[in-house]
N, C-alpha and C positions, 0 to 999 in steps of 0.2 A: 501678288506678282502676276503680270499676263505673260502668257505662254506665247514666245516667239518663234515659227519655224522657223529650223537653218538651213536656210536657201542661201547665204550669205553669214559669214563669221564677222565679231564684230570687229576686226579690223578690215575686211573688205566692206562694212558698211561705213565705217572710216575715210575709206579711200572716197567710197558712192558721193561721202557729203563734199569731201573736199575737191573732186572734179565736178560736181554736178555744172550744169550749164546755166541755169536758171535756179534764183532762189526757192522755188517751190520743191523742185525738186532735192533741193538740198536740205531746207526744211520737213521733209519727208522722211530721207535718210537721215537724219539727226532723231528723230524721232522712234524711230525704227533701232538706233543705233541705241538712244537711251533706255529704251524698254529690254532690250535685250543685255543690256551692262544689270538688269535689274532694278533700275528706279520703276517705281509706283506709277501710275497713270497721273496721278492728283501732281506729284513732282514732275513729272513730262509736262503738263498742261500750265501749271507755274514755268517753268523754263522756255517753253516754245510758243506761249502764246493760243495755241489751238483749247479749243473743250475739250472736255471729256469724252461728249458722242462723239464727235469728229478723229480723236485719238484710235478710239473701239474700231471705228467705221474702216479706219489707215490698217490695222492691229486684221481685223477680217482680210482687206483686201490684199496684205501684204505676204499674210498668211497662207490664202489660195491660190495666188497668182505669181508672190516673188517680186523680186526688184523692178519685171517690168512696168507693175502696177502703180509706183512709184512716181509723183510727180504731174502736174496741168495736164491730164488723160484729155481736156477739152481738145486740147490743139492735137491730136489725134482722130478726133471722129468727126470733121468738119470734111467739105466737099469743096472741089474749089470755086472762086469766083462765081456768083452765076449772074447777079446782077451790075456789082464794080468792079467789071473785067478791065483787064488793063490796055485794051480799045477801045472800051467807051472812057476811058479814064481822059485817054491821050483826045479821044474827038471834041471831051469836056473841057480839058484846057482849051484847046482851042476856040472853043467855041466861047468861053467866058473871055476871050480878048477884042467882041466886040459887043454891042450893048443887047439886053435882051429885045424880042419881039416887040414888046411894047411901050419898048426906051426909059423904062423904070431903072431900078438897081435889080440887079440878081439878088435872088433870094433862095432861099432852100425847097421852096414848091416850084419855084421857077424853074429850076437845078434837075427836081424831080419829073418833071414835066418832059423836060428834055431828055433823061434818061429814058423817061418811058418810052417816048416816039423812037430813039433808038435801037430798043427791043422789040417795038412792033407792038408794044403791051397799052392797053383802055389807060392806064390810069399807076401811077408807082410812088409809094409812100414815103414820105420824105424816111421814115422810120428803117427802111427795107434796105438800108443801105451799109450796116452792117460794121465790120471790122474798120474798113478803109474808107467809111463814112470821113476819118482824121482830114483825107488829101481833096476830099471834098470841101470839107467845109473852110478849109484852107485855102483852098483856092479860090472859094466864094469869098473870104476875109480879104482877101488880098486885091481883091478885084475891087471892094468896095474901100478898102482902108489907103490903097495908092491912090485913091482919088477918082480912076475910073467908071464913071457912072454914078457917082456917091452924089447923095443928097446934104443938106444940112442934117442935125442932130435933130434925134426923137425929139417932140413934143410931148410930153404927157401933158394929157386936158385934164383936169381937177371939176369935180362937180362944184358949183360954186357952192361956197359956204352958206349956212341957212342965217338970215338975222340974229341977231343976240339975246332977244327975247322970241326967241321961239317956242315959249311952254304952250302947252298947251291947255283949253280954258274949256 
């Protein structure tokens, strides 16, 4: 049996899973909730899906820190915006409603390209684009999928096939 601090009783760890906001965090508190009712780790990890480590890992963290520690800590230690601010967002729409510089389709370097000169920056990776990469690439779909600048469909070129007595002698 692992040893649960009681920062929280198990019916307020009850409550935790039943309001939580997002399922991680509620699969947290269920977890927290189980070990604490006395199930085994082995039975936590059948039940919730998580490992072992990762149960141990909840089990330390919950331990020293308490219910804050509880839940996607990611969307916590993040900064905002710095590259898909939501001015270059708005100058990128606009900017994808006429054809790129060199009357091609938009593309996602193309995309990048223009971010960069935006910020003033040599060079910006299509990759650097982050969370809201989503409304990007949406908009570049949309640009080339309404017909806007869109080409026919890929070709894939096949290397030709070699003759049928190709052995070699």
């Amino acid at each position: 049996m692992v040893a649960i601090a009681d920062h929280l009783s198990v019916d307020e760890l009850d409550r935790g899973y039943r309001s939580a906001k997002d399922g991680t965090t509620a699969r947290h508190y269920e977890v927290i909730r189980f070990l604490a009712k006395g199930h085994s780790t082995t039975q936590v990890a059948a039940l919730s899906g998580f490992g072992l480590r990762w149960i141990e890992e909840l089990v330390v963290r919950y331990n020293a820190f308490g219910p804050d520690s509880l839940g996607d800590l990611r969307r916590k230690n993040g900064k905002p915006a710095s590259i898909l601010t939501d001015g270059l967002l708005e100058a990128l729409r606009r900017r994808l409603d006429s054809p790129p510089d060199d009357g091609g389709v938009w593309t996602s370097k193309k995309a990048a390209g223009f971010i960069a000169t935006f910020h003033g920056l040599s060079s910006c990776s299509t990759q650097r684009t982050g969370r809201r990469s989503a409304h990007l690439h949406a908009a570049l779909y949309a640009r080339t999928a309404a017909g806007r600048n869109a080409v026919g469909p890929c070709r894939r070129t096949h290397r030709q096939q070699p003759p049928q007595d190709h052995r070699r002698t």
